[in-house]
GUVO-793366 format. One record per atom (N, C-alpha, C): residue number from 1; atom name; z, y, x; residue in one letter. Coordinates in pm, 1 decimal. Each point is the difference from the previous one (the first is absolute). Example, Ala and Ser with C-alpha at 12.3 -4.5 7.8 and 13.67 -1.06 7.14 Angstrom:
BEGIN
seq | atom | up | north | east | type
1 | N | 780.0 | -569.0 | 1319.0 | A
1 | CA | 0.0 | 119.0 | -89.0 | A
1 | C | 0.0 | 120.0 | 90.0 | A
2 | N | -72.0 | 105.0 | -35.0 | S
2 | CA | 6.0 | 119.0 | 82.0 | S
2 | C | 73.0 | 109.0 | -77.0 | S
//
This chain:
BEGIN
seq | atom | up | north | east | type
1 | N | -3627.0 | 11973.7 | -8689.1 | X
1 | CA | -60.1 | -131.4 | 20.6 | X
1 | C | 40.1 | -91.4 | -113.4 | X
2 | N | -141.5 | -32.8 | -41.8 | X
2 | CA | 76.2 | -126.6 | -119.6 | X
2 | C | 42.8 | -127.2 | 103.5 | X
3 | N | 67.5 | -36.9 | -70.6 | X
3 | CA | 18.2 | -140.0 | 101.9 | X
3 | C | 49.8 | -108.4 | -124.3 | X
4 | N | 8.6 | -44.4 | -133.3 | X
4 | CA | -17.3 | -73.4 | -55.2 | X
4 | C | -136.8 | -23.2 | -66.7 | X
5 | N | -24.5 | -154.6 | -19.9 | X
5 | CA | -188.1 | 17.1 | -21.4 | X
5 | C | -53.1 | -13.5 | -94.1 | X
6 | N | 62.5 | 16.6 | -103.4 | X
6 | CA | -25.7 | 31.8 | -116.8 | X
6 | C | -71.6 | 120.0 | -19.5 | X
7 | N | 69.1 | 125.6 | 96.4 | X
7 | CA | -104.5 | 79.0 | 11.8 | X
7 | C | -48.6 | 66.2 | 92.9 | X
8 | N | -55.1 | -113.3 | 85.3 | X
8 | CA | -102.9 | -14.5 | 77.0 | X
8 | C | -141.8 | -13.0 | -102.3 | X
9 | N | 64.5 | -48.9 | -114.9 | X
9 | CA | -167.3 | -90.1 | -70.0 | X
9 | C | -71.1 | 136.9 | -36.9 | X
10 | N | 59.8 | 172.9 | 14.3 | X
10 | CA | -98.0 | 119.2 | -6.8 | X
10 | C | -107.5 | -41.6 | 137.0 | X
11 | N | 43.6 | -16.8 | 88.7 | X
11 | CA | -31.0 | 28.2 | 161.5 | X
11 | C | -103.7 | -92.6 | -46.8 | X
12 | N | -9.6 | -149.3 | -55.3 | X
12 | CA | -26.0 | -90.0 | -37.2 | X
12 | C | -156.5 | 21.0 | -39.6 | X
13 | N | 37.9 | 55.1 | -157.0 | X
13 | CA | -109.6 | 21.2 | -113.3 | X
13 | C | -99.5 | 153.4 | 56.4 | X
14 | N | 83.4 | 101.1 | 105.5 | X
14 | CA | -102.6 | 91.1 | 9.7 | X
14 | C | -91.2 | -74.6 | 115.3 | X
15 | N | -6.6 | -71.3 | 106.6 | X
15 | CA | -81.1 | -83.3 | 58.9 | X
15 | C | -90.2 | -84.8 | -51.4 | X
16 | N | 39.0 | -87.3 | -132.2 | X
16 | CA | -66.8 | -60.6 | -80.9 | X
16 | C | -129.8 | 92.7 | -62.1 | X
17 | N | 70.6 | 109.9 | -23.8 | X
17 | CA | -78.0 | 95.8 | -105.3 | X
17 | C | -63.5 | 26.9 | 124.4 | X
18 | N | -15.7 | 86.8 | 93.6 | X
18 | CA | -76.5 | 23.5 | 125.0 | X
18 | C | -118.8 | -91.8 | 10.3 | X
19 | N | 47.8 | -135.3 | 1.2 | X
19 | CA | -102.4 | -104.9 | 43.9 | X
19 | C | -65.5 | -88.3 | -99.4 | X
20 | N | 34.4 | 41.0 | -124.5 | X
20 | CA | -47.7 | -50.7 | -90.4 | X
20 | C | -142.2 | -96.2 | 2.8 | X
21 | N | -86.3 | 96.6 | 75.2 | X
21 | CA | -140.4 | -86.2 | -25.6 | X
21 | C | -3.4 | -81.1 | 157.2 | X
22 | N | 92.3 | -47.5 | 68.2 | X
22 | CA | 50.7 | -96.0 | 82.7 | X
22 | C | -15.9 | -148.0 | -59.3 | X
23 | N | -29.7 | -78.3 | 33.3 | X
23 | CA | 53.4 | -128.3 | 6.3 | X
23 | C | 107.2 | -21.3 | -28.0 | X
24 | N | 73.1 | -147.8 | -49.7 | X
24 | CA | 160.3 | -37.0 | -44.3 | X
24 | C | 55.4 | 32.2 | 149.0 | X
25 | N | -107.2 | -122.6 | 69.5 | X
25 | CA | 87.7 | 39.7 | 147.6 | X
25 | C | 44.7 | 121.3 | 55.8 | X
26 | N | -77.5 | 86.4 | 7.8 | X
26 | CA | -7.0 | 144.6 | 67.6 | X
26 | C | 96.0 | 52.5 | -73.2 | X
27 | N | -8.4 | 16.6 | -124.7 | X
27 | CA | 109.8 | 81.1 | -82.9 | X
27 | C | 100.4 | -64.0 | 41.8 | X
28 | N | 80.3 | -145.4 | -6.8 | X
28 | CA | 100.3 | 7.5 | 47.8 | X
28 | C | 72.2 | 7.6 | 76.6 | X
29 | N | -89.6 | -16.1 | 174.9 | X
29 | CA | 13.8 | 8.8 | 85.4 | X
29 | C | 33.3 | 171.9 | 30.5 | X
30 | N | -107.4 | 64.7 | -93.3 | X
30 | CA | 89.6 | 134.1 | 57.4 | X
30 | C | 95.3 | 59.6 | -89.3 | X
31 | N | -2.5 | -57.1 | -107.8 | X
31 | CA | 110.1 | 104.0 | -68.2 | X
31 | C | 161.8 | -85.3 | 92.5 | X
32 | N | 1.2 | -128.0 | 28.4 | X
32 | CA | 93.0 | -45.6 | 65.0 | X
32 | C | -0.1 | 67.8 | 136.1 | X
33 | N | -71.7 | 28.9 | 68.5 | X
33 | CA | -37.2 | 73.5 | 171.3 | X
33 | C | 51.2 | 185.9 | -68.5 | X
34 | N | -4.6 | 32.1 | -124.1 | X
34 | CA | 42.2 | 128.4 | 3.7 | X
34 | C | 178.5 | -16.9 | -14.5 | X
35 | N | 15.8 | -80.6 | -90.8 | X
35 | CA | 139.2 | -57.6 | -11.0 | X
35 | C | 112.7 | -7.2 | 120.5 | X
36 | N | -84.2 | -91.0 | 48.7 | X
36 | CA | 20.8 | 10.8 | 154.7 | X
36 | C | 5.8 | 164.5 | 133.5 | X
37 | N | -96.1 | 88.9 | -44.8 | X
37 | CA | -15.8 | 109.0 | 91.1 | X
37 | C | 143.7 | 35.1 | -81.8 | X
38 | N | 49.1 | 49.2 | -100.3 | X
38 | CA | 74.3 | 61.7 | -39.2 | X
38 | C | 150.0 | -82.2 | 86.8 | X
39 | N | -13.4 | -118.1 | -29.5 | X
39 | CA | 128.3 | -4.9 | 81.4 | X
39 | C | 50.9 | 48.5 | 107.8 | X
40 | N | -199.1 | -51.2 | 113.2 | X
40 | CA | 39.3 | 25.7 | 90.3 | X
40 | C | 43.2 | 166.6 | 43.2 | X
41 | N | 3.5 | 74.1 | -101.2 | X
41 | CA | -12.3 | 155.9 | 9.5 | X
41 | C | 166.9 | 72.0 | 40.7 | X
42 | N | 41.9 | -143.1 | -68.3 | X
42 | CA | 199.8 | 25.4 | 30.1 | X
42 | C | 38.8 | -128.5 | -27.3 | X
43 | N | 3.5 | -87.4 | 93.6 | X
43 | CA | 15.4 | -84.8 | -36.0 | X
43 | C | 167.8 | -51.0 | 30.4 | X
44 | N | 64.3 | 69.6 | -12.8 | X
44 | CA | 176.2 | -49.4 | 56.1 | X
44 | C | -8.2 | -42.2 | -195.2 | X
45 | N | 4.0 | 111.2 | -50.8 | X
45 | CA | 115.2 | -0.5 | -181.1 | X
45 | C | -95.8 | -138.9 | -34.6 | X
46 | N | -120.8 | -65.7 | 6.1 | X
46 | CA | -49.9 | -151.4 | -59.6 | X
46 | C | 73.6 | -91.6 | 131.8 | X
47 | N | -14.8 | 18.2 | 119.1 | X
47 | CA | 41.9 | -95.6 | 42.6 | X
47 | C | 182.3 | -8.8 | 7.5 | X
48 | N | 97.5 | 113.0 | -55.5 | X
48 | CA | 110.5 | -42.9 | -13.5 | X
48 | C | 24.4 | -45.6 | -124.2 | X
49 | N | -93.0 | 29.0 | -145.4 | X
49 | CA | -7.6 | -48.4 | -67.3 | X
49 | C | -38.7 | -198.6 | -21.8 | X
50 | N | -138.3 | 8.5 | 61.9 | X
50 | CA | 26.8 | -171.8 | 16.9 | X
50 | C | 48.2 | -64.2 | 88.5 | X
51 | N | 69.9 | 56.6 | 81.5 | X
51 | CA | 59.9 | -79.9 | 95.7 | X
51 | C | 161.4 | -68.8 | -61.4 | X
52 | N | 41.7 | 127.3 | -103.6 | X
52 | CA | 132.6 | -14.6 | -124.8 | X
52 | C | -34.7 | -99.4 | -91.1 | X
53 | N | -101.4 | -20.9 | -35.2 | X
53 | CA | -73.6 | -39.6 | -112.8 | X
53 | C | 16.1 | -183.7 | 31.7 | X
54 | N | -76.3 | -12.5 | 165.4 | X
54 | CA | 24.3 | -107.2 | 70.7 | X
54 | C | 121.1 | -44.6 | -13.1 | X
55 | N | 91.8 | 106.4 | 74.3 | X
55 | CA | 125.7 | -72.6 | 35.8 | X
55 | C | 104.1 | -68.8 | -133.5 | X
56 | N | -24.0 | 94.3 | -102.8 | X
56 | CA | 111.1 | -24.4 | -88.2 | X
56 | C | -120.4 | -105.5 | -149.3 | X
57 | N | 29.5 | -69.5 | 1.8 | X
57 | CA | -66.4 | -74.6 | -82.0 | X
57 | C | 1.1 | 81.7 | -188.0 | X
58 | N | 120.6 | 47.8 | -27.4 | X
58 | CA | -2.7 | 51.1 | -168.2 | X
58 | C | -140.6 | 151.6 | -5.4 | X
59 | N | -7.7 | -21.9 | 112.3 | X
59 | CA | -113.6 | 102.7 | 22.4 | X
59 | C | -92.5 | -43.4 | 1.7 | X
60 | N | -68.1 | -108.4 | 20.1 | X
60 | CA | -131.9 | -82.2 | -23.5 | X
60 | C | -42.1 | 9.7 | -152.9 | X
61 | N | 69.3 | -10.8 | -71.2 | X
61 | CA | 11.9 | -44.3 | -147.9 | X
61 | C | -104.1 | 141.3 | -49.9 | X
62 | N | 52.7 | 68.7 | 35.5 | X
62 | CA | -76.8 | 143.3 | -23.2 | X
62 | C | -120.0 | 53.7 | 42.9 | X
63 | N | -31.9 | -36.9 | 109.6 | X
63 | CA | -146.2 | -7.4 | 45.7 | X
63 | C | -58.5 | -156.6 | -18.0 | X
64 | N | 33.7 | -134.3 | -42.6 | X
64 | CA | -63.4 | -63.6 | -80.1 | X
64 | C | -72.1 | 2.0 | -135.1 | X
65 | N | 68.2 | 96.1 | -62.9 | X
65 | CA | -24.4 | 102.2 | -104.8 | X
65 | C | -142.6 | 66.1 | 0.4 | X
66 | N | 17.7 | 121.1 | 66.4 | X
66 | CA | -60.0 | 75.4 | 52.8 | X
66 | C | -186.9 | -95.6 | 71.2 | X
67 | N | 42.3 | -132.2 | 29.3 | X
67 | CA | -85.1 | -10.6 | 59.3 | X
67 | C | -91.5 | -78.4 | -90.7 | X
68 | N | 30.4 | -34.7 | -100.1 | X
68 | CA | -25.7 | -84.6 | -156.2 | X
68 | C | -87.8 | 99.0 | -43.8 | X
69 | N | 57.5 | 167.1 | -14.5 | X
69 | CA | -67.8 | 106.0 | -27.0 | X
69 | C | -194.0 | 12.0 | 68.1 | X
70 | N | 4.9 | 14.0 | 126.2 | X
70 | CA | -47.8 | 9.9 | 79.8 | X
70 | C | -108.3 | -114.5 | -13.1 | X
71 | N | 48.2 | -145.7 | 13.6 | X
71 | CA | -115.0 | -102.3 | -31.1 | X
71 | C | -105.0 | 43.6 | -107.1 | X
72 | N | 126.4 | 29.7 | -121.6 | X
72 | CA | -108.2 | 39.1 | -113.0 | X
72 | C | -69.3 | 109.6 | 4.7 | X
73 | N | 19.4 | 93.3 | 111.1 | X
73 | CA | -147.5 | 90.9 | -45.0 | X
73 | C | -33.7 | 40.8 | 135.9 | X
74 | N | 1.3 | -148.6 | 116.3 | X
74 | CA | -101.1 | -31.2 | 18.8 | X
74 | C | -75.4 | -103.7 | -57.4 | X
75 | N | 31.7 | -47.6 | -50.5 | X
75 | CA | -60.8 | -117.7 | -67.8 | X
75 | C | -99.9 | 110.8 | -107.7 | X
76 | N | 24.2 | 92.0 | -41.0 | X
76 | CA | -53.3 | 78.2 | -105.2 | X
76 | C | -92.8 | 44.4 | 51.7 | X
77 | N | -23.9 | 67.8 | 141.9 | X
77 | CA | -102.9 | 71.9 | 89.9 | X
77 | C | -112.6 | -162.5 | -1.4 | X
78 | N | 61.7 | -130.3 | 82.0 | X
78 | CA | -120.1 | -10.8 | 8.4 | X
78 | C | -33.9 | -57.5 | -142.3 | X
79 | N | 7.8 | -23.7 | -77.1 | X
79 | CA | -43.5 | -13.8 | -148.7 | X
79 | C | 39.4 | 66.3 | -123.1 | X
80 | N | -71.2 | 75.2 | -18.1 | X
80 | CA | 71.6 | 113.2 | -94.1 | X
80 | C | 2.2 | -71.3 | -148.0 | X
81 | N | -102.8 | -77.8 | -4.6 | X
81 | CA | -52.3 | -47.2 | -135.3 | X
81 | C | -26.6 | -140.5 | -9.4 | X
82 | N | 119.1 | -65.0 | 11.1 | X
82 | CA | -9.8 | -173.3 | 36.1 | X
82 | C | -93.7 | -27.9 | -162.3 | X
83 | N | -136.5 | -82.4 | 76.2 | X
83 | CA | -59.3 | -50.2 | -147.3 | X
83 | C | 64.8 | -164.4 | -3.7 | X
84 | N | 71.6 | -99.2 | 111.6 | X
84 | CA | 26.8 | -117.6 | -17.6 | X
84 | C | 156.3 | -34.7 | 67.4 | X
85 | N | 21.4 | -79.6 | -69.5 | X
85 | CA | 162.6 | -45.2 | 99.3 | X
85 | C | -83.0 | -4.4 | 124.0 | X
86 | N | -58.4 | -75.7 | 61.9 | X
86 | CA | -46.2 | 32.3 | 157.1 | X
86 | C | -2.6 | 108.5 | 58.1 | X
87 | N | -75.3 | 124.3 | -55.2 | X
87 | CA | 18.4 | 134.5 | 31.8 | X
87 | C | 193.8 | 40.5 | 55.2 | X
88 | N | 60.0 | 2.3 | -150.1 | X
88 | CA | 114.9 | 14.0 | 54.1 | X
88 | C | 104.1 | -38.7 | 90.7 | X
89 | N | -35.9 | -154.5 | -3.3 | X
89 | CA | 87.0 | -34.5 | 79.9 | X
89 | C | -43.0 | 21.4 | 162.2 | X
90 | N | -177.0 | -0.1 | 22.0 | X
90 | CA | -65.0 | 50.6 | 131.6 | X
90 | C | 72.8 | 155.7 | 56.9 | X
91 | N | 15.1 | 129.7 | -97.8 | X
91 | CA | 89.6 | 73.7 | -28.3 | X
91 | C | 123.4 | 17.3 | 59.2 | X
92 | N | 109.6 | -93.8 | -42.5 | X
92 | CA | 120.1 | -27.6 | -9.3 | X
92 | C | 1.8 | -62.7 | 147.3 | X
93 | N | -71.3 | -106.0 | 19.2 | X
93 | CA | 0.9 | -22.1 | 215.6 | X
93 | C | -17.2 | 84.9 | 99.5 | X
94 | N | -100.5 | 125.8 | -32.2 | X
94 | CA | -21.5 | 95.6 | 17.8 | X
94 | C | 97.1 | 87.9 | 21.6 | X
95 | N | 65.9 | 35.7 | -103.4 | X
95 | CA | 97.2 | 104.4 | -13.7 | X
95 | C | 110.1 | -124.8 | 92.6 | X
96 | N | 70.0 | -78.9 | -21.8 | X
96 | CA | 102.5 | -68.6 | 69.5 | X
96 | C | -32.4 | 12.3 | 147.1 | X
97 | N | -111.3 | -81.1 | 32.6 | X
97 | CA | -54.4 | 57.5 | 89.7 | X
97 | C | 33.9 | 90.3 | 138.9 | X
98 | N | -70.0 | 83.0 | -55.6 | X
98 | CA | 18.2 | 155.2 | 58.2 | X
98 | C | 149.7 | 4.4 | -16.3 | X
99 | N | 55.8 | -27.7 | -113.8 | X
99 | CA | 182.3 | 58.5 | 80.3 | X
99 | C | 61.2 | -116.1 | 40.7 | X
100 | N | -85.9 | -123.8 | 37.8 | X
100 | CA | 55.4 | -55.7 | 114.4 | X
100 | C | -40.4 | 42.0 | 131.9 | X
101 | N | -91.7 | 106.1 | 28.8 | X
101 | CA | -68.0 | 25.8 | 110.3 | X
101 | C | 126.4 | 117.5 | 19.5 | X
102 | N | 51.4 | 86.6 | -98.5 | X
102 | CA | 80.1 | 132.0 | 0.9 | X
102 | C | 107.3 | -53.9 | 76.5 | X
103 | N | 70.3 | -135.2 | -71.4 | X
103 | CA | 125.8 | -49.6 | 37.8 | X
103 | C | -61.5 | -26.2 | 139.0 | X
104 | N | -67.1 | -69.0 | 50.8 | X
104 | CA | 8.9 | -37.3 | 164.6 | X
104 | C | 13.4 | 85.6 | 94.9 | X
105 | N | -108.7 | 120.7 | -60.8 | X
105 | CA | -14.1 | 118.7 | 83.8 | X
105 | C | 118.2 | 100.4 | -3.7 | X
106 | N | 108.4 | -42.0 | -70.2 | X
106 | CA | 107.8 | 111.0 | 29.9 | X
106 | C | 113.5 | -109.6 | 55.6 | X
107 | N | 11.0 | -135.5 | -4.2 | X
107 | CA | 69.7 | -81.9 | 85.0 | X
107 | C | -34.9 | 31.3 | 113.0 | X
108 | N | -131.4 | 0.4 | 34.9 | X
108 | CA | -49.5 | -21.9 | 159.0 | X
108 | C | 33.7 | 181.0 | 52.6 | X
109 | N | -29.6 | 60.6 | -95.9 | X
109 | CA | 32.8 | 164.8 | 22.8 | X
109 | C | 128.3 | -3.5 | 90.5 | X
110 | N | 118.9 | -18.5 | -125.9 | X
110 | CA | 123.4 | -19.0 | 68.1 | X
110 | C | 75.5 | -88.4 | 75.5 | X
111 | N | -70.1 | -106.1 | 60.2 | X
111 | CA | 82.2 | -125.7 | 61.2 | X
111 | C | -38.6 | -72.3 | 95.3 | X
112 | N | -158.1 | 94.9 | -15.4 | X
112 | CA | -106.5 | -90.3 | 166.2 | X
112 | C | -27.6 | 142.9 | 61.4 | X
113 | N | -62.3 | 89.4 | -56.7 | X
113 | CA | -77.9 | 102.6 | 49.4 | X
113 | C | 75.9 | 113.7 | 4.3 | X
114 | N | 116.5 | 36.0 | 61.6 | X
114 | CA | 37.7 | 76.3 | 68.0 | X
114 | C | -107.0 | 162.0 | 28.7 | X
115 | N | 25.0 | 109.7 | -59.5 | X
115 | CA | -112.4 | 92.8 | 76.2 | X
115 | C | -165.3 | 9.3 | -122.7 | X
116 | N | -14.1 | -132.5 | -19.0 | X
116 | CA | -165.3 | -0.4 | -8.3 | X
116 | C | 7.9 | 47.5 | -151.8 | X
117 | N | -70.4 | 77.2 | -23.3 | X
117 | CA | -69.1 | 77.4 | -93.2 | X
117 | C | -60.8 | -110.9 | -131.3 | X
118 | N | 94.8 | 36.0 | -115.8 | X
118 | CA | -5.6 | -92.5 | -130.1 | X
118 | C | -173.7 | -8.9 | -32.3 | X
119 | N | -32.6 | 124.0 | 53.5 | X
119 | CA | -188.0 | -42.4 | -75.4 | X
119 | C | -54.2 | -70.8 | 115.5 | X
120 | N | 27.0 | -36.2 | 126.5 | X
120 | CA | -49.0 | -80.3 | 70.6 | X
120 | C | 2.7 | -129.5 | -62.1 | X
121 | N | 113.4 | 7.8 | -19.2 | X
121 | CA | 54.6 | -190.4 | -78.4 | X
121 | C | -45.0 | -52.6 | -112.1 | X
122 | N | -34.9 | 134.0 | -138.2 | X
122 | CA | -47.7 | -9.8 | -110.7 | X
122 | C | -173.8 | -64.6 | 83.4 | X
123 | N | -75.2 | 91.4 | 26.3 | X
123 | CA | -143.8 | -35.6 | 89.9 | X
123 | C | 6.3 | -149.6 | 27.3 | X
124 | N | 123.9 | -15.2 | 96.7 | X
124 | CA | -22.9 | -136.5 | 56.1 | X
124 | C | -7.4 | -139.8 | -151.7 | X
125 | N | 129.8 | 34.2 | -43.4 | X
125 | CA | 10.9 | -105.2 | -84.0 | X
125 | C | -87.5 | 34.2 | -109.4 | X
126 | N | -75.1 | 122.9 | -32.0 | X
126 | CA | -105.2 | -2.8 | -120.4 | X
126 | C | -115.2 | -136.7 | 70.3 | X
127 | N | -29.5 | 58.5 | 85.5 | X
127 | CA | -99.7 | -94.1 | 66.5 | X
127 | C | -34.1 | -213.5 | -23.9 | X
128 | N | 173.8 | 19.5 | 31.8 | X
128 | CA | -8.4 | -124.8 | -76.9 | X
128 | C | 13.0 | -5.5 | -150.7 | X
129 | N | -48.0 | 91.5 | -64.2 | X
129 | CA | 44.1 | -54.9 | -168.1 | X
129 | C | -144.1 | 54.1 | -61.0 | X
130 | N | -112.9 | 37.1 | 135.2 | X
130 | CA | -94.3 | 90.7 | -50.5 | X
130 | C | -110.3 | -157.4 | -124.8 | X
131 | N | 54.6 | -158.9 | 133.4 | X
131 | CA | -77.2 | -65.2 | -104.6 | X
131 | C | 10.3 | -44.9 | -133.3 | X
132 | N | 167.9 | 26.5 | -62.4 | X
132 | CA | -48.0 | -46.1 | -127.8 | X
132 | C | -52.4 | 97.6 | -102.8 | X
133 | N | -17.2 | 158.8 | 57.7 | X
133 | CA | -63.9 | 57.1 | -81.4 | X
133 | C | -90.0 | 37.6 | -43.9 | X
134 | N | -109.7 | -82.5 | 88.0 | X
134 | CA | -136.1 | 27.9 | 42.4 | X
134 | C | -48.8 | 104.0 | 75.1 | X
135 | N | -148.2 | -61.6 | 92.9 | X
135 | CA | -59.6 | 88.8 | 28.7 | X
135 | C | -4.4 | 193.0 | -20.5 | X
136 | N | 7.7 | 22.6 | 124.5 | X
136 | CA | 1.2 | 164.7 | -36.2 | X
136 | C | -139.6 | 22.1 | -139.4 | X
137 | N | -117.8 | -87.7 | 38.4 | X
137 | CA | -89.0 | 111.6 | -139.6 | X
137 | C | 35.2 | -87.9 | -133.4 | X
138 | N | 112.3 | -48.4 | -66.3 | X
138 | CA | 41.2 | -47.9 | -96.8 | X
138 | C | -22.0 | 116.4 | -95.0 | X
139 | N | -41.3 | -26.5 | -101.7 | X
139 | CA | -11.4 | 116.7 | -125.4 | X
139 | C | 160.7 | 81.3 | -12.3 | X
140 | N | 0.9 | 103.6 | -34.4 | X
140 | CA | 108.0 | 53.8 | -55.1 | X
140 | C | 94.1 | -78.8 | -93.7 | X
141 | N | 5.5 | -107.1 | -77.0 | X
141 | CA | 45.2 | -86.4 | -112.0 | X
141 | C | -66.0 | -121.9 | 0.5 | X
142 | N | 54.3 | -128.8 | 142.7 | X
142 | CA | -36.0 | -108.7 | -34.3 | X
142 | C | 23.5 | -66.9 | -111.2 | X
143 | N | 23.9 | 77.6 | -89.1 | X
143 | CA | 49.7 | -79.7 | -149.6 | X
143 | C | -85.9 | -73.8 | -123.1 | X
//
């Protein structure tokens, strides 16, 4: 089991690649919902991992890192080819975004939801983040 998510971003990019001719939304919704199945597949070694991660603060520092990584290529998926500072920075909310949706959904994983299944929670809270990415028939590259 991987359980740091750095490389998760395989689990990541082969979903991306899968769904390629998806929508921004759809693609990220599932390559994050596969992200998610994998946890839920064993999920003790991630959840004793962030639950450590939580508790001891010099451990944040490292998946703040990690999660800087992550903005930027999502930010890269939904704009591969920024033609304006608007593009990118639309991009860059995007990618932040979504790993503010990651961070809630593994707080609420470990500290509300007891039992319930991490891709339930990813689903729920995609739902709310489905509007700033537009409509499901959004072109492949609102860019």
């Amino acid at each position: 089991m991987h359980v740091h998510s750095l490389l998760w971003l395989e689990v990541f990019d082969a979903a991306i690649v899968e769904h390629h001719s998806q929508p921004l939304a759809a693609r990220l919704h599932l390559a994050g919902r596969a992200i998610a199945a994998h946890i839920d597949s064993d999920p003790e070694p991630p959840r004793r991992a962030m639950s450590l991660s939580m508790k001891h603060p010099v451990l944040l520092s490292g998946f703040q890192g990690v999660s800087r990584r992550w903005v930027e290529r999502i930010a890269e998926e939904a704009c591969p080819s920024p033609a304006t500072q608007s593009d990118r920075f639309r991009a860059r909310v995007i990618g932040s975004a979504t790993m503010g949706l990651v961070d809630a959904t593994i707080r609420e994983w470990l500290l509300h939801s007891e039992g319930a299944p991490f891709v339930a929670l990813w689903d729920e809270g995609f739902a709310h983040l489905a509007g700033l990415l537009g409509p499901a028939s959004t072109p492949v590259s609102a860019c």
